[in-house]
C-alpha positions, 0 to 999 in steps of 0.5 A: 462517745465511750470511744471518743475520749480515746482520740483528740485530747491532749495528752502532754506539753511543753514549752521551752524559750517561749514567751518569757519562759526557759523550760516548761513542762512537759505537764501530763494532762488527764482524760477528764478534768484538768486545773492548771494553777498559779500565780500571775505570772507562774505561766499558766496564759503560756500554756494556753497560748502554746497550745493554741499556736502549736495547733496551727491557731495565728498570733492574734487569736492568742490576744497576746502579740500581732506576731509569731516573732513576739513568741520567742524568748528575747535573747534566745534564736527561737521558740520550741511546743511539743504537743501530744494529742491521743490517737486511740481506738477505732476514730484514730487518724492513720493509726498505722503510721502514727500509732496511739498518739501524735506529737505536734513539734512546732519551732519558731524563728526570731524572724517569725517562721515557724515549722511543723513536725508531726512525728508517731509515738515512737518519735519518727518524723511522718510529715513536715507539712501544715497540711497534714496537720489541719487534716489530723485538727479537721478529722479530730474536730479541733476548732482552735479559733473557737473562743468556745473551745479556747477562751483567753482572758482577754476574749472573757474581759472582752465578752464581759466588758461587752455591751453590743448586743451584735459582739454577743450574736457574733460569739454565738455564730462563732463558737456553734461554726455557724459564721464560718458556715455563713462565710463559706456560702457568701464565698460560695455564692461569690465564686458562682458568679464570677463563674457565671461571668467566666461562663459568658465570656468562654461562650463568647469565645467559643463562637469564635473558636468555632467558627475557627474550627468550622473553617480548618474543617472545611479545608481538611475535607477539601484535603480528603476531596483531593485525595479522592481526585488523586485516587481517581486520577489513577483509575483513570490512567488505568482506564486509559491504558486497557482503552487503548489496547481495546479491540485494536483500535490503536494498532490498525488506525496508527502507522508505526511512528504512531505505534511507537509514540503510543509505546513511549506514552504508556512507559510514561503513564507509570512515571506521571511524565505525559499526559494523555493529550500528548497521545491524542494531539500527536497520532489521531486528532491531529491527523483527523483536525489537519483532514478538516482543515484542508477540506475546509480550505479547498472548500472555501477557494471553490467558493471564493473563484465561484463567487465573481463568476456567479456575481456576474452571471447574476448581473447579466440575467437582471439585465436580460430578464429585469421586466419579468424577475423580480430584483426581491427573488435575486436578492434574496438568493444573494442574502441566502448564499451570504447566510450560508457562508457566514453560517460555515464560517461559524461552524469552523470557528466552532469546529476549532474551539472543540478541537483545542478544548479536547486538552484545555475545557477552558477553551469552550468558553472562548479562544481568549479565555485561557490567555484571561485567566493567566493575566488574571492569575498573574495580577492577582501574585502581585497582589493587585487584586484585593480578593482574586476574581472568580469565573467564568462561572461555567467552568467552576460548576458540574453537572451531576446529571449530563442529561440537564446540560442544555438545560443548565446553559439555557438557564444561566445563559450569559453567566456561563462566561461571566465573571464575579468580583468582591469589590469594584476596584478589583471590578476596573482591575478586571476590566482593564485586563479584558480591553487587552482581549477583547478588543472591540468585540463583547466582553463576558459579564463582570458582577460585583457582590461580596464574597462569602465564605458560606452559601447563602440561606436558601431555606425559602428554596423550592423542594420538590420530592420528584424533580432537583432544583437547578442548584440541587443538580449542580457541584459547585464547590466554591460558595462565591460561584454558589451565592453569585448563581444564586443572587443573578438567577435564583437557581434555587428557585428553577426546577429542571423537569426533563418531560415537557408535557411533565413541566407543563403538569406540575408547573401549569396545574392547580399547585404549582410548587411553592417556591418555583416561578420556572422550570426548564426540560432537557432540551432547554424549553422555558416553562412558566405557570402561564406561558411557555417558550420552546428552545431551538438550540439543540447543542451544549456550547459548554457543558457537553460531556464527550467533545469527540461526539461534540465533534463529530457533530460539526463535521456533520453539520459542516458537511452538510452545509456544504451539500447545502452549498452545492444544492444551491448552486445547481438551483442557480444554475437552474434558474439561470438555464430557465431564464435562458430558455424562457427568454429566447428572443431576448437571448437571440437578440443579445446573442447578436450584440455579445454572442462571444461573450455569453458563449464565454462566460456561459462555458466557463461557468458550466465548466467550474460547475461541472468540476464541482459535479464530477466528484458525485458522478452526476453524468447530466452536466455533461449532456447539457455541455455538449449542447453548445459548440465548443468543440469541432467533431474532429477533437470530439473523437480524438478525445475519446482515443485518449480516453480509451488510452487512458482507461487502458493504463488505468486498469493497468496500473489499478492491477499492479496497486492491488497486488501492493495492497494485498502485501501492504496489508499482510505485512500491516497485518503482521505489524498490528499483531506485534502492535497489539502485544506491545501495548497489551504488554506496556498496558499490563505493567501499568494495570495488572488486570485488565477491566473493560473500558467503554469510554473512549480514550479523547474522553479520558483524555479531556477528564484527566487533563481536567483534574490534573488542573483541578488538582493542581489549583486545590494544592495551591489553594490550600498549602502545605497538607500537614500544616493545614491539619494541624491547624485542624486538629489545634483548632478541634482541640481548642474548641472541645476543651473550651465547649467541655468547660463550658459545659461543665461550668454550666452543669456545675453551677445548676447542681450548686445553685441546687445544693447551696438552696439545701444547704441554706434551708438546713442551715437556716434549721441548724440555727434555729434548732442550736439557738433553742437549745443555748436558751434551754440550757442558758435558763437551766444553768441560772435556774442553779443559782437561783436567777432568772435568764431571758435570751431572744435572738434576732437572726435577721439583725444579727443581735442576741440579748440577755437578760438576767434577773438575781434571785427569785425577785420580781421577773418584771425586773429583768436587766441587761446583764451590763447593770449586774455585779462583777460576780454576778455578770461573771457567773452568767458569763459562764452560764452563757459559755456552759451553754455553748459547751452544751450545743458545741463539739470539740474534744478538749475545752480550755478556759483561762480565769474563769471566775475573775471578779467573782465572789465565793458564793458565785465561785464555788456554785461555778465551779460546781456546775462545770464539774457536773457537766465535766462528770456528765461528758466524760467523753471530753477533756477540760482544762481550766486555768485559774490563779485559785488554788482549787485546794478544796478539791477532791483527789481523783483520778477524773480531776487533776491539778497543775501547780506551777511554781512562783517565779518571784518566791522560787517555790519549786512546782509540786507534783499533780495532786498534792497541796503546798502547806503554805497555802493551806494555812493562807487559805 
């Protein structure tokens, strides 16, 4: 408190065009008690007023106009207050810029502005803000609107005039900061609930923008999916390049034309301007898929001229041998042969789709099936598809184990083809499209169901530690694939088990697993907890990884059934030949009707049967032609001169072809080697190092071509990369700052719910330990006088009344202070603001008229009591504004007095301290 003095008090002012005065001041205010004395009209309302407004404090609270305007001097352009407030020792504010004291310049306009300049000691301008200034009245504790600090005379007539009990409990909150306390925590509390409110609406928001966000995330890794396709594109064409090359498997299959297209296509790998299929179709499956054909043709004549051949050799055998063959064991020898073709006619077809499916996989699923597609695609740029069809369902899925394939097409069995719309206007659109296709044959499957973006819920799937559901085995990136698969075939219910006897334990035992109905093996056996179907399919139509394996496996197939042809031919010719011997006499007895006839049609058929045979050497056929007498013994012999001629020649010409050959394949060998280096050479500027490759180039070549269009539909798909990035990034943003806010709000309004409870309970405390201590003093400063006081506070009504008794009557008569004297209300008027003083912290205290209606007696014991406490609190600056002339008091340097001149007698102010004999002989 010793060093409290030093800071905040006010050391000077003065006044110049306010109100209704030129120039006053500057006055010199002391450390301790300060009187400002005058008549009515002398100014001495002014200076308080000035003090108030030059602190920052508004016109109203002055009580002396509504407006800055009124301040001004009518007829002068403005108002000018220059404060000097202490600025000493270790609580000074910003000693270093300001100095040991602080001056306050305030102008005010005609027009009601008002400027500030707060300037050091020295008189330099520091700062023109207001913010400055309330952070100095912050840091000093100077409460401008407090009626305690400053009380006019218009808030005393107020407050002793008052009979509300409620405008008395309103002075006390007002002058112990206790109201400004309680407004500051109803704003509190008010902001914390439009923040709980913002709070629910950014949480709203939020779903939103994350659900945004989800989906750019989506995209973008869809964009790292495709750069990771690029990069593997480029591994396989380096694959590719050392395939080639390989054991030389290039140079000695390919003639030179050949070798040259080779050369062509690795200069273009480099540049991206071939493909690998063009290399593939134009040397070798061209070549191998021309040989097939032409087999397949020569093939199908043989059995087109046997066929009317055999059909009548057929009819006559039923007429010879009807009472002894049964028509059933012809007819079925008839179906097997119409089986047999038609199972070779499907081969073909099959044989086909394989080879064209080595540059397009599409075609695997039908010959038709590209041409669909690009009908598809071409509805949907002309917008005719409100969302574009999705299928077939095959081609948009992948295998990560190749071993389940069978399983996998046995499983989903026609959805492999099908395909799958969002709505059924684009459900006619589509089939519109297949009636142009499929003309009178079995169109696939269309679904209508609506498309996500997102997989289905599959929490109630089957998860079995050892073995994968079907969706577990498969890549589908698209949900639409994903959520139709599952709502046909609940593939996340289906485990792929590939042991059979393994399927029949864990399905067909004591727990099957949860979940799980079904499961298949790998070679497309159906197993039930109760049953079991076996599968004799034992090729993949659609998800076979090597198409050249694929191929390799028809042409066996079809050679095969052409063995199987020819095997059953001779079984014909054997029971024809057995009907013949069996029959004898019937045969004779025919032989008389039609001997020419059957030796004719006999000859001819042994002859086309026995051009079939010469290709496999089997010599027999010919000993069972020269039991007939076809020809004379005479021809015989001449036939067998030609043969030895011709034998002769033959070895002739096989020796002058074995001497070509031998140069043919020197020079071929030379060629392979110049081959060899050539490609090696065009397969190191492609892929420096060399790797070993064990996949053959038609393997490489069908999954380049397959991510070349993946790749391309993706970059279709998903537009411009940097734009679908920045939406990501935008997208990110705006849902981390909204999240973090959020967050913060939430943790905010946690940690003020917490304080704002402290606060309250302290708060609650500090009223109640301030209301004590005004009483204590209140019964204190009446006791000095002689009366009796009574103050009871009712914090929940707000209210506060007093009671005070004169004398020392009957304390039964205490009385409202409204029933006292004029002085006698004036006295515990100031006993109640002596109180206050006591529980309220302020450097300087002002108090204007304070002994208004009060008699000597009343006056001279107010007087005294606040020049005891003025003596007891040092530490504070009193101003006291009085008409009195307070001549009475003692002359020392802890009080001074302030006269100010009478403007209706023209007295002249006098110095501090000294006393006009004029008034000294009135008094």
């Amino acid at each position: 408190q010793s060093h409290s003095k030093e800071v905040g008090i006010v050391e000077s002012i003065s006044l110049k065009n306010f109100m209704c005065h030129s120039l006053l001041g500057p006055f010199a205010f002391g450390s301790n008690v300060n009187f400002v004395v005058g008549n009515n009209g002398s100014g001495k309302s002014a200076v308080l007023t000035a003090l108030m407004v030059g602190l920052g404090g508004k016109a109203t609270t002055t009580n002396r106009g509504s407006s800055l305007k009124g301040f001004v001097k009518e007829g002068e352009s403005s108002a000018d207050v220059s404060i000097t407030l202490r600025n000493k020792g270790r609580d000074a504010y910003k000693p270093e810029v300001f100095g040991q004291a602080i001056i306050v310049d305030l102008k005010i306009t005609r027009e009601g502005m008002r400027t500030y300049k707060l300037k050091s000691k020295a008189g330099h301008l520091v700062s023109a803000k207001k913010d400055e200034l309330l952070a100095i009245l912050d840091h000093f504790n100077i409460q401008v609107d407090n009626p305690v600090s400053m009380l006019t005379q218009e808030m005393s007539k107020h407050f002793l005039h008052s009979k509300g009990e409620g405008d008395k409990y309103r002075f006390f909150m007002k002058a112990t900061q206790l109201e400004q306390m309680k407004e500051d925590y109803t704003y509190i509390i008010t902001t914390k609930n439009v923040t709980l409110d913002t709070v629910e609406k950014h949480e709203e928001c939020l779903e939103g923008l994350k659900r945004k966000y989800l989906e750019k995330e989506d995209r973008v890794k869809s964009l790292a999916s495709l750069d990771d396709m690029h990069s593997k594109l480029e591994e396989l064409k380096n694959q590719m390049a050392w395939a080639l090359v390989r054991g030389s498997s290039i140079s000695s299959k390919y003639e030179s034309k050949n070798v040259f297209i080779l050369f062509v296509y690795l200069s273009g790998v480099m540049h991206n301007r071939y493909s690998v299929a063009d290399l593939a179709k134009v040397v070798e499956a061209e070549k191998k898929y021309m040989g097939i054909r032409e087999q397949l043709e020569a093939i199908t004549v043989r059995v087109q001229q046997l066929e009317p051949q055999s059909a009548e050799l057929k009819n006559e055998a039923q007429m010879l041998l009807y009472p002894r063959i049964p028509q059933s064991l012809l007819n079925t020898r008839g179906l097997a042969s119409d089986r047999d073709k038609r199972s070779m006619e499907a081969i073909r077809r099959k044989l086909q789709t394989m080879e064209g499916s080595r540059s397009d996989r599409l075609r695997r699923f039908g010959e038709k099936m590209p041409a669909l597609l690009a009908a598809i695609e071409d509805a949907d740029r002309k917008g005719q598809f409100r969302k574009k069809p999705v299928g077939p369902l095959g081609y948009c899925i992948r295998l990560k184990d190749h071993e389940q394939a069978l399983a996998v097409e046995k499983c989903l069995g026609s959805l492999m083809v099908a395909f799958t719309c969002d709505n059924h206007e684009d459900e006619k659109l589509l089939q519109g499209l297949m009636r142009g296709y499929y003309q009178g044959g079995r169109r696939p499957q269309i679904i209508t169901c609506q498309f996500f973006n997102r997989v289905h819920d599959t929490s109630r799937a089957v998860n079995h530690p050892d073995y994968p559901s079907v969706l577990q085995s498969l890549e589908i990136e698209d949900p639409v694939v994903a959520n139709c698969l599952i709502d046909q075939r609940g593939i996340e219910t289906i485990l792929l088990i590939k042991s059979p006897a393994e399927a029949r334990r864990v399905m067909q035992g004591r727990q099957p697993p949860r979940n799980c109905y079904q499961a298949f093996t790998k070679e497309g056996d159906q197993c039930y907890n109760n049953r079991y179907y076996s599968n004799d399919q034992r090729r993949c139509d659609y998800l076979s990884r090597d198409v050249e394996e694929e191929i390799r496996q028809l042409q066996e197939e079809m050679r095969n059934k052409e063995a199987h042809l020819d095997r059953f031919s001779q079984q014909k010719q054997r029971v024809e030949e057995d009907i013949r011997n069996n029959n004898g006499l019937l045969k004779r007895a025919y032989d008389d009707r039609k001997r020419a006839k059957v030796t004719h049609t006999v000859s001819i058929d042994i002859i086309n049967h026995t051009q079939i045979k010469q290709r496999k050497g089997k010599a027999n056929r010919w000993r069972y032609i020269s039991t007939f007498p076809l020809f004379s013994q005479e021809e015989l012999s001449k036939s067998d001169q030609d043969v030895e001629k011709s034998k002769h020649h033959k070895k002739h010409y096989e020796d002058k072809r074995k001497v070509h050959i031998n140069t043919i394949q020197a020079l071929k060998a030379s060629l392979e080697l110049k081959e060899q280096e050539l490609t090696v050479l065009k397969a190191t500027e492609i892929c420096p190092e060399r790797s070993e490759v064990r996949r053959t180039a038609r393997s490489l070549d069908s999954e380049i071509s397959r991510l070349k269009l993946k790749i391309s539909t993706q970059q279709d798909q998903q537009g411009d990369r940097e734009e679908v990035i920045r939406q990501y990034q935008e997208a990110l943003e705006n849902y981390s700052n909204i999240n973090q806010q959020v967050k913060c709000l939430k943790r905010f309004i946690q940690v003020l719910c917490k304080i704002m409870d402290d606060r309250h309970r302290v708060y609650t405390e500090l009223r109640r330990f301030l209301s004590v201590r005004c009483k204590m003093y209140f019964d204190s400063m009446l006791s000095q006088r002689g009366y009796i006081g009574k103050m009871m506070f009712e914090h929940k009504n707000e209210t506060l009344s007093i009671s005070v008794q004169p004398g020392v009557g009957d304390k039964a008569a205490l009385s409202d202070m409204r029933s006292l004297s004029g002085g006698e209300r004036s006295f515990s008027t100031v006993c109640f603001v002596l109180s206050l003083w006591a529980i309220a912290e302020a450097p300087f205290r002002a108090l204007d008229e304070f002994d208004v209606y009060m008699d000597m007696v009343n006056r001279r014991i107010s007087m005294d009591m606040m020049l005891k406490i003025a003596s007891s609190q040092r530490y504070r600056q009193f101003i006291f504004l009085t008409p009195q002339s307070m001549s009475s008091l003692p002359v020392n340097n802890l009080i001074r007095i302030l006269r100010l001149k009478d403007p209706d007698r023209g007295q002249a102010a006098l110095p501090f301290g000294q006393r006009n004999e004029e008034e000294e002989e009135e008094e």
